[in-house]
C-alpha positions as CSV (number, residue, x, y, z in Angstrom):
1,X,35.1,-12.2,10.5
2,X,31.5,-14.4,10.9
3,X,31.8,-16.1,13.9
4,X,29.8,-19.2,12.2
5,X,27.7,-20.5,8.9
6,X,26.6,-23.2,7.6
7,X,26.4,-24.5,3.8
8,X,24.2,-26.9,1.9
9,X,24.4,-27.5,-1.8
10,X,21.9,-29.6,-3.5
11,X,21.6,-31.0,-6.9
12,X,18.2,-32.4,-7.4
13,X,16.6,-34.4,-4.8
14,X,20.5,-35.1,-3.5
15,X,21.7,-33.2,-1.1
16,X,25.6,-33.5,-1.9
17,X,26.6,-30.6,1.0
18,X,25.0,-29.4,4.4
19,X,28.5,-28.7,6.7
20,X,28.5,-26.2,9.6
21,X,31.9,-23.6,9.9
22,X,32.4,-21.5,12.8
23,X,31.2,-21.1,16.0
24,X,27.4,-20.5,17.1
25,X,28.8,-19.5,20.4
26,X,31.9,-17.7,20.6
27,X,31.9,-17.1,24.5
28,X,31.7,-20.9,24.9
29,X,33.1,-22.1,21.8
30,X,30.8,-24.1,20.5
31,X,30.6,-25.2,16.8
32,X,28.3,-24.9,14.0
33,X,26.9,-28.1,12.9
34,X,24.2,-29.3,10.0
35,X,21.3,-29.0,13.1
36,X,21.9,-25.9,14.0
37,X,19.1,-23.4,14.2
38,X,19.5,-20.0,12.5
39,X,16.8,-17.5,12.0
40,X,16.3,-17.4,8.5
41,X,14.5,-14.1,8.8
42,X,12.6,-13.2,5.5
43,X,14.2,-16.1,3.6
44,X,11.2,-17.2,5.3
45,X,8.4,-15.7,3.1
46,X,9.0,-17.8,0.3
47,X,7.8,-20.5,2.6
48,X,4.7,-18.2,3.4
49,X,3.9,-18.0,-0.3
50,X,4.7,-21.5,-0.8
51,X,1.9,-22.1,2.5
52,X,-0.6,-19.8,0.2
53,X,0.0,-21.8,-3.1
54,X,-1.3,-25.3,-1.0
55,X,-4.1,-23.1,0.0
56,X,-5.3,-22.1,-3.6
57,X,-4.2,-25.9,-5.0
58,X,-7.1,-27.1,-2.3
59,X,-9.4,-24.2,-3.4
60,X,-9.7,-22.3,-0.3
61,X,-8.3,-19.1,-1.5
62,X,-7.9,-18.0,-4.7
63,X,-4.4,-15.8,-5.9
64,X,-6.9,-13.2,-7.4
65,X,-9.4,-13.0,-5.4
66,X,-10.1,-10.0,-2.7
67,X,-9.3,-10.8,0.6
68,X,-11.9,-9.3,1.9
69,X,-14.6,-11.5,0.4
70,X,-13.7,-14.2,2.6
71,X,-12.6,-11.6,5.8
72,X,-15.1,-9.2,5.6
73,X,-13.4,-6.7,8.4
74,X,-10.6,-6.8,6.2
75,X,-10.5,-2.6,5.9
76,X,-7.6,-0.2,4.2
77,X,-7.5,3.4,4.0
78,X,-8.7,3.7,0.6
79,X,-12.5,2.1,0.0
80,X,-11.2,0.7,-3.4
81,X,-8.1,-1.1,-2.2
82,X,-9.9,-2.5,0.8
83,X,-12.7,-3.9,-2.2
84,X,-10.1,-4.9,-4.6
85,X,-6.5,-6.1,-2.8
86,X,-5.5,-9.5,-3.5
87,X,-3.1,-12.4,-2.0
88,X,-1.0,-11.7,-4.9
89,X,-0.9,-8.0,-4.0
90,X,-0.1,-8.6,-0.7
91,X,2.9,-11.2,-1.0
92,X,4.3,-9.5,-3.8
93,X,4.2,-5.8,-1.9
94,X,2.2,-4.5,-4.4
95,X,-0.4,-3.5,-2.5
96,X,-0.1,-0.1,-1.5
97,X,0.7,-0.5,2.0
98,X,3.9,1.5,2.9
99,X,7.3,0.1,4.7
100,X,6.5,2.0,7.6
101,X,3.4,0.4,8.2
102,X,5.3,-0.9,10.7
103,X,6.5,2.2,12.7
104,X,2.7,1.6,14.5
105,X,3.7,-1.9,16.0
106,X,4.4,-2.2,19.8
107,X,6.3,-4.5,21.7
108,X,2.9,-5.7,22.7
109,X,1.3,-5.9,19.2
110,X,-0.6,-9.0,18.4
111,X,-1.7,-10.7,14.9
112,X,-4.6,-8.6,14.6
113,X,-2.9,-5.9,15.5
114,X,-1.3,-5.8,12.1
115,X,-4.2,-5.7,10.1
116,X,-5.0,-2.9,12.3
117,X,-1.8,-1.1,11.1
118,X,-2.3,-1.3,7.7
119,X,-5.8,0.2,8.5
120,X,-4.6,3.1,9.4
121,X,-1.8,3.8,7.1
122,X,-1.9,6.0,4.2
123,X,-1.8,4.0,1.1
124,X,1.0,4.4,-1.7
125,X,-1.6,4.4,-4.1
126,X,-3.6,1.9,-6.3
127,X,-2.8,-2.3,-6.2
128,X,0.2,-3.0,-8.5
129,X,0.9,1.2,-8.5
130,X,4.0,1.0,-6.2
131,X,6.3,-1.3,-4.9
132,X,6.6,-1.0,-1.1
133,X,8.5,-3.7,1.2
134,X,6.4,-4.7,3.8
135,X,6.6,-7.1,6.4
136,X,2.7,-6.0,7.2
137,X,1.7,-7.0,4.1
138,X,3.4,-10.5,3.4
139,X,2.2,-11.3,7.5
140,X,-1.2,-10.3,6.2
141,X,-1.1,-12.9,4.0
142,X,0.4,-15.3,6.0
143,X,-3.0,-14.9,8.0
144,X,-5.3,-14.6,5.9
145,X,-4.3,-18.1,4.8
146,X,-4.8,-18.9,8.0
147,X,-8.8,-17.3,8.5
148,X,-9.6,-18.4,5.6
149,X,-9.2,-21.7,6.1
150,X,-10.5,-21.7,9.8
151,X,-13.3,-19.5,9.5
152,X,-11.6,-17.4,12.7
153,X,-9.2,-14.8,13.2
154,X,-8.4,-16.3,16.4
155,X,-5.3,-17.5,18.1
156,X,-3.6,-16.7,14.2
157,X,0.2,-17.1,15.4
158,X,-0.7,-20.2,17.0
159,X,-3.1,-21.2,14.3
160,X,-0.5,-20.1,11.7
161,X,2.1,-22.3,13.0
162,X,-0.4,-25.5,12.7
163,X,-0.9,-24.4,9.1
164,X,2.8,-23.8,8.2
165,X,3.6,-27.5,9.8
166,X,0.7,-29.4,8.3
167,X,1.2,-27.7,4.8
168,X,4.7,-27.1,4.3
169,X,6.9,-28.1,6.8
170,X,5.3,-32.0,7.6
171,X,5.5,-33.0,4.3
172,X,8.9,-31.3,2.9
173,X,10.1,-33.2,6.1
174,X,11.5,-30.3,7.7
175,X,11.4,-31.6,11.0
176,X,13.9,-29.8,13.1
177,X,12.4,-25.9,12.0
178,X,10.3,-23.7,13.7
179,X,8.7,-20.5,14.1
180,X,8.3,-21.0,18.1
181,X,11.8,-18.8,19.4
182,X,11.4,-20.8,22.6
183,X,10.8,-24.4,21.1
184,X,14.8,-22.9,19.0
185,X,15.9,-22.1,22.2
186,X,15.4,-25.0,23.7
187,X,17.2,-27.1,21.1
188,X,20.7,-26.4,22.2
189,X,21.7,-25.6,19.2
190,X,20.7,-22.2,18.3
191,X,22.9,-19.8,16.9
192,X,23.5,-16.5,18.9
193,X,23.6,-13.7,17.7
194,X,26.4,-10.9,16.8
195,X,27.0,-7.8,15.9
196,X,31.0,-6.5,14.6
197,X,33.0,-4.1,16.5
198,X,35.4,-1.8,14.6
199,X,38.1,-3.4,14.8
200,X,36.0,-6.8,13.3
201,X,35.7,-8.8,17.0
202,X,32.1,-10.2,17.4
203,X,30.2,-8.4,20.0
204,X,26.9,-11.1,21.5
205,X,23.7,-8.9,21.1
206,X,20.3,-10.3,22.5
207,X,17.9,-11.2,19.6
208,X,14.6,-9.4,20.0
209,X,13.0,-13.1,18.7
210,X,10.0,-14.0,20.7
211,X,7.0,-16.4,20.6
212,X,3.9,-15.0,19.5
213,X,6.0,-12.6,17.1
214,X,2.8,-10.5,14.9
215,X,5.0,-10.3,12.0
216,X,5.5,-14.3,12.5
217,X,4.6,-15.0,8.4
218,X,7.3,-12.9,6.9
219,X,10.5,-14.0,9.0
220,X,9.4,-16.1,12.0
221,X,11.1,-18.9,11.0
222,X,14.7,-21.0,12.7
223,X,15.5,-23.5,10.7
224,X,18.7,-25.6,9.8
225,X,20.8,-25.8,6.8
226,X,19.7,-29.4,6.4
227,X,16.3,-28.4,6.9
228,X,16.6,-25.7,4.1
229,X,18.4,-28.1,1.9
230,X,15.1,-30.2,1.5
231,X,13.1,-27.1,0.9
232,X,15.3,-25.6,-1.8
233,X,15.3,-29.3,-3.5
234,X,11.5,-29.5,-3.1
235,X,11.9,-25.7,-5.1
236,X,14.2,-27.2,-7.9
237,X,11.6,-30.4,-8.3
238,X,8.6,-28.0,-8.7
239,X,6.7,-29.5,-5.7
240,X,8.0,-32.6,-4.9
241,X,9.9,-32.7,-1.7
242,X,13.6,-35.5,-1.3
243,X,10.4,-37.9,0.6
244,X,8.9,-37.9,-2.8
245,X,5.8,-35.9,-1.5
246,X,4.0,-34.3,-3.5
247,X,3.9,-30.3,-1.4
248,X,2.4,-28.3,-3.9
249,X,1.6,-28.3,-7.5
250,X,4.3,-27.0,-10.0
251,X,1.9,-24.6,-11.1
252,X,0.9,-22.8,-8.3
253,X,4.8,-22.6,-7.0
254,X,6.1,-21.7,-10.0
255,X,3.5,-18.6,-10.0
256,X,5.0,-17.8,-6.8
257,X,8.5,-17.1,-8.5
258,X,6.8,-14.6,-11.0
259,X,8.0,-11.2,-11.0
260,X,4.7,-8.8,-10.3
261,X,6.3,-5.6,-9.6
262,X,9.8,-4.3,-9.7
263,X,11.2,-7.6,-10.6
264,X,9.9,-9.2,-7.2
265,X,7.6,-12.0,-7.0
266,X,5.8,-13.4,-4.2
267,X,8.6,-13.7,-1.6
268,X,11.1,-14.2,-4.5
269,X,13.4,-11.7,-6.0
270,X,14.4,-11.8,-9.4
271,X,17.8,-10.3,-10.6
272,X,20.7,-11.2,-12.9
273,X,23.8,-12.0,-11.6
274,X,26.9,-12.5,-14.0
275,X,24.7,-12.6,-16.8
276,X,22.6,-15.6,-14.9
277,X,18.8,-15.0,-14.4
278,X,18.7,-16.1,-10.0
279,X,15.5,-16.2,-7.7
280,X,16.2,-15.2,-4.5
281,X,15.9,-13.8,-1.4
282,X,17.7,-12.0,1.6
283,X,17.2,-12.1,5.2
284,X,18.6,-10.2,8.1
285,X,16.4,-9.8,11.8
286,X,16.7,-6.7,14.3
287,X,18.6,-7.4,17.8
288,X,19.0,-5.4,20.9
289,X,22.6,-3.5,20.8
C-alpha cells in the first residue's frame, strides 16, 4: 500500500539499479523517478558523522577530545559531563543527554537553542553510561563541526549547510540533495507525504519540514535514490566516492561504523540479520495529521 519508492543497488563504484515505483503524488498522479527527492530523515546522520570524520582527517577536531575546549559555553547539567563529553559521545548517543531533550524545542527554536536544551536537561548519567537516542545530541555535533571550524556559533544552519556541501556532498557528487526544504520544494520532484487510513488508502499529510530546521544535522536532509547510491558506494569504497574523490580517509569512516554503546556506532547501527553482520540505519520524520 506505499504510494511510491524508489531503489538503488550498487556493487562497488557501479551503480547497477536506481528505479523509481509508485507515485510521489497520488492526487495528481505523478510518478516516482531516480530524481526524486525524499526526506531521508535520520538516514541522514551517517552523513553528519561522515561530515565530522573530514573535520578530524584535517585536524580541526579531534573524536576524543572535549567539545568544550574548543566551544567554551558549551555547558551540561552535570560539571563533569560538560568538562569531559566528546564528539564520539555525542554521535554515538552516549552522552547522557536524554530522548526527551527534545520535549523543550519550540516551533520557534533556533540552532543554539538546542545546545540550550541539552543545558537544561537532566543527564542519564556519566559519558558511555547509557544509551539515549537523541536527535539533540547528534545536531550538537553536527554544529559543533561547524564552530569549530569557523570560530562562530553564528548563522549554524546556514553555516552547517556550507560545511555539509563543501565536505561531503561536493565531492561525493551528490548534486541534486539538500537540507534546504524550500530549495526540495522547489525541484518539482518532491515526494509528498502520507499517512494510511484503515482500510490502507493513502491519506496526504503536510510535512512539518522547514528551512532553518534546529535539529537540521540529524535528519535535515532530501535527497534522491541516485544521490544516495553514490554515497553508499563511496561507504563500500572506504572513502572514495564513483568521481574517484578521495571524501574521507578509510580510517576515520570506518571508526564511524564502530559500535560504542548498545551496538550503535556514530550514526550507524549494527545488528545481525539472517545470521549476516549489517550496518544500518532507519529513518522516519513527524508530519501534521
Amino acid at each position: 500500500n506505499i504510494p511510491g519508492m524508489a531503489v538503488a543497488l550498487i556493487e562497488g563504484s557501479h551503480t547497477v539499479l536506481a528505479k523509481g515505483y509508485g507515485v510521489r503524488d497520488v492526487e495528481n498522479n505523478l510518478s516516482v523517478d531516480e530524481n526524486t527527492l525524499f526526506h531521508i530523515a535520520s538516514t541522514h546522520k551517517s552523513l553528519n558523522s561522515m561530515l565530522i570524520a573530514t573535520l578530524v582527517d584535517d585536524n580541526v577536531v579531534a573524536w576524543d577530545q572535549p567539545v568544550a575546549e574548543y566551544y567554551p559555553e558549551f555547558q551540561l547539567a552535570e560539571e563533569a559531563s560538560t568538562h569531559s563529553v566528546t564528539l564520539s559521545h555525542l554521535l554515538s548517543m552516549s552522552s547522557g543527554i536524554p530522548a526527551n531533550a527534545e520535549e523543550l524545542l519550540t516551533d520557534t527554536t533556533t540552532a543554539l537553542d538546542v545546545f540550550s536544551a541539552a543545558k537544561q536537561s537532566n543527564l542519564l548519567g556519566a559519558p558511555l553510561e547509557h544509551f539515549s537516542y537523541s536527535n539533540i545530541s547528534a545536531s550538537i555535533a553536527g554544529y559543533l563541526g561547524v564552530i569549530a571550524s569557523n570560530g562562530s556559533d553564528q548563522g549554524l544552519f546556514d553555516e552547517y549547510a556550507k560545511i555539509l556541501q563543501s565536505n561531503v556532498l561536493d565531492p561525493i557528487g551528490m548534486s541534486q540533495s539538500t537540507i534546504y526544504a524550500s530549495e526540495a520544494q522547489q525541484s518539482g520532484n518532491l515526494s509528498k507525504t502520507y499517512r494510511l487510513s484503515n482500510s490502507g488508502a493513502p491519506i496526504y499529510v503536510a510535512s512539518e519540514d522547514i528551512d532553518g530546521d534546529a535539529l537540521a544535522p540529524s535528519g535535515s536532509l532530501k535527497s534522491t535514490v541516485g544521490d544516495m547510491a553514490r554515497y553508499l558506494s563511496t561507504q563500500l569504497d572506504l572513502g572514495v566516492a564513483p568521481n574517484q574523490n578521495r571524501v574521507v580517509s578509510a580510517g576515520n569512516l570506518l571508526k564511524t561504523r564502530q559500535p560504542i554503546i548498545d551496538n550503535y556506532a556514530m550514526g550507524w547501527e549494527r545488528i545481525t540479520y539472517n545470521n549476516t553482520q549489517v550496518t544500518m540505519h532507519t529513518g522516519s520524520f513527524g508530519f501534521l495529521i
